[in-house]
C-alpha distance (Angstrom), angle and dihedral (degrees) to the residues before:
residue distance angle dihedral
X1 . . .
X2 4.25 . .
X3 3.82 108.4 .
X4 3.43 103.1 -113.7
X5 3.92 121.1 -113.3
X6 3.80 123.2 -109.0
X7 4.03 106.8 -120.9
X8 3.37 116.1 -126.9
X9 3.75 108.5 -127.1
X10 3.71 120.3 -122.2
X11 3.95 112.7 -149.0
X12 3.49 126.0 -165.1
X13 3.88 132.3 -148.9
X14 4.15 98.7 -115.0
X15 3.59 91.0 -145.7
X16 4.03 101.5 48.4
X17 3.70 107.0 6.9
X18 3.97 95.6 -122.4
X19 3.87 110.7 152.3
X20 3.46 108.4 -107.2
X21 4.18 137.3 -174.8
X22 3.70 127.2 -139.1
X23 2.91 99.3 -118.6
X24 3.91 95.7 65.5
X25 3.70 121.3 126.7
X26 4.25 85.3 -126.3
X27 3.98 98.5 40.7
X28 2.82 132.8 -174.1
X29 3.93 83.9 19.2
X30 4.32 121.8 48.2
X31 3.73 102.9 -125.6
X32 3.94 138.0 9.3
X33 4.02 81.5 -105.0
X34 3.82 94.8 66.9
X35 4.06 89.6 45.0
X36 3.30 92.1 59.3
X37 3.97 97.4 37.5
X38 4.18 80.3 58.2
X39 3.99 92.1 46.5
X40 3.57 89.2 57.9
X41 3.41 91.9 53.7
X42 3.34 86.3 70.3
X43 3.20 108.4 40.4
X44 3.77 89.3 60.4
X45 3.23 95.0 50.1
X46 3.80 96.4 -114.5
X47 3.99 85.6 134.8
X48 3.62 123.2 61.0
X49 3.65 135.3 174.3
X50 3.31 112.2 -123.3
X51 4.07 105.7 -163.0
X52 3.56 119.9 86.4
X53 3.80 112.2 -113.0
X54 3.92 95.1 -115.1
X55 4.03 89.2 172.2
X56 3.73 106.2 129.6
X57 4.21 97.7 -141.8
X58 4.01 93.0 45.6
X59 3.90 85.5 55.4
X60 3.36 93.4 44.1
X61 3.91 90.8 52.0
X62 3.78 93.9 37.8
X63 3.94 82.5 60.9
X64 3.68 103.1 39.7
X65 3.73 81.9 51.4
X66 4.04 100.4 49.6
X67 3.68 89.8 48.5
X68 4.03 90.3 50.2
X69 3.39 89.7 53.3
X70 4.05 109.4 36.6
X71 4.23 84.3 39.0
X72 3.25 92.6 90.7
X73 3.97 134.2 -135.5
X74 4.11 108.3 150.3
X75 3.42 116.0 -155.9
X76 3.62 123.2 -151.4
C-alpha cells in the first residue's frame, strides 16, 4: 500500500475568508484590519458564548463577586 500524503491545511481569515498560512504575521486572521474588525465583534457583543459556564470555581467566584458588589456599603 502507497503511504498516504499529508494534506496541507487550508486556513481561512474568519473575518474575510482570504486563504491564509500559519506562519503569517496576522494568523489566524490576514491583516491587523480583520483582527480588529473580529475584536469588535466582541466588544459589541455581536459574539456570545452560548454554553453555560458549569465550572465549579468560576461559579463560585461569579457569586462571591455578585454578593460583594449588590451587599451594599456606599462610600461617599
Amino acid at each position: 500500500m502507497p503511504a498516504k500524503k499529508k494534506s496541507a491545511k487550508v486556513f481561512r481569515c474568519p473575518t474575510c475568508g482570504q486563504l491564509v498560512q500559519p506562519r503569517d504575521e496576522d494568523f489566524p486572521f490576514c491583516s491587523d484590519r480583520c483582527r480588529k474588525i473580529d475584536l469588535g465583534k466582541w466588544a459589541s457583543g455581536a459574539y456570545k458564548i452560548s454554553s453555560p459556564v458549569l465550572d465549579p470555581e468560576v461559579l463560585e467566584d461569579l457569586d462571591s463577586g455578585q454578593a460583594t458588589r449588590s451587599g451594599g456599603s456606599h462610600e461617599g
